[in-house]
C-alpha positions as CSV (number, residue, x, y, z in Angstrom):
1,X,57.7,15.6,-3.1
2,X,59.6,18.5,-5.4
3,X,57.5,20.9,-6.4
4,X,56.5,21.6,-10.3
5,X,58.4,24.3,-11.9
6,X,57.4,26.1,-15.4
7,X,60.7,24.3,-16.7
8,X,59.5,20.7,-15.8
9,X,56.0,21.7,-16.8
10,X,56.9,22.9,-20.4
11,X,59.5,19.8,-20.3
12,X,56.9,17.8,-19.8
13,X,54.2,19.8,-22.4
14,X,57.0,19.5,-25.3
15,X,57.4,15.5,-24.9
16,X,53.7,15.0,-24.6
17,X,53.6,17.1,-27.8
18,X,56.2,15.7,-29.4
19,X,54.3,11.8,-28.8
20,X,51.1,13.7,-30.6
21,X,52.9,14.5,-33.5
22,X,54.3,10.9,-33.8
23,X,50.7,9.4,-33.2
24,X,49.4,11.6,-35.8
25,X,52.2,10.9,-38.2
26,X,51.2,6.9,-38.2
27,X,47.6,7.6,-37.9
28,X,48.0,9.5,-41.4
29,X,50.2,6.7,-42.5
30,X,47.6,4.0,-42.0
31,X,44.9,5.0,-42.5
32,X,42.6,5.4,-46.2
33,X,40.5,7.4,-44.8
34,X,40.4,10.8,-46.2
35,X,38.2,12.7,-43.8
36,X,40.3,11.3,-41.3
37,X,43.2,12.1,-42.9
38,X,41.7,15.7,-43.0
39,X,41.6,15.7,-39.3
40,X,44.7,14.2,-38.1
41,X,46.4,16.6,-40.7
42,X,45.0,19.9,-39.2
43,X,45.8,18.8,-35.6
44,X,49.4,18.0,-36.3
45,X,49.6,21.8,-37.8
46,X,48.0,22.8,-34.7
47,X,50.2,20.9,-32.6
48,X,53.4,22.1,-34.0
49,X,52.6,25.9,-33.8
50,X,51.9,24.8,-30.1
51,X,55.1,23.5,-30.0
52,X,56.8,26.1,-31.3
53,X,55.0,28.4,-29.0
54,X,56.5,26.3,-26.3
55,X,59.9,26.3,-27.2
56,X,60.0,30.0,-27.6
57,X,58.7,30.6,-24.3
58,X,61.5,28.0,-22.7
59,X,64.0,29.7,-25.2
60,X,62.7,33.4,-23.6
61,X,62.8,32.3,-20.4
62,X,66.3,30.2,-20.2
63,X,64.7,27.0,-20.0
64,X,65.9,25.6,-23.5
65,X,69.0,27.7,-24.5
66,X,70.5,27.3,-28.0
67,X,73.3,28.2,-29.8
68,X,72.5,30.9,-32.6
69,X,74.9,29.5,-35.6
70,X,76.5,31.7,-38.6
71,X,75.7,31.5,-42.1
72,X,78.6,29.7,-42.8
73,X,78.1,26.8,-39.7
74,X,74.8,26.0,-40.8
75,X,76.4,25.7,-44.4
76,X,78.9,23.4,-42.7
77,X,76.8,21.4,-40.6
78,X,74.3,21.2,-43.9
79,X,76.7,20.0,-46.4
80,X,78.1,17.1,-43.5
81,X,74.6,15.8,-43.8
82,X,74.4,15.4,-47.3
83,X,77.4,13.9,-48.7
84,X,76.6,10.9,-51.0
């Protein structure tokens, strides 16, 4: 069996993060609730710090590289997205 590295563990941290969010979002959406609301609400801002935190340690570390964009390309890539 492969071993676990700290880039298929923090793979594997972001996905299961990313399925929280997604749970949260339609737990929010269905229910009328408002404590629950509350609660799901406050864990989904948790959650996405966390998975900030993640990505900047695989971002630090080489594991999730991206491309740093000008002004001017995000402008680009911005304005593609919101023709009419």
């Amino acid at each position: 069996m492969k071993s676990l590295n700290d880039k298929f563990m923090m793979q594997d941290i972001l996905a299961h993060l990313r399925d929280l969010m997604m749970a949260g979002g339609m737990a929010v959406q269905h229910s009328n609730c408002k404590n629950m609301r509350s609660v799901v609400t406050k864990v989904n801002g948790r959650t996405t710090e966390n998975q900030f935190l993640t990505f900047k340690y695989m971002n630090d570390n080489d594991m999730y590289p991206i491309k740093n964009v000008t002004d001017a390309e995000l402008k680009e890539a911005i304005a593609m997205h919101c023709k009419a």
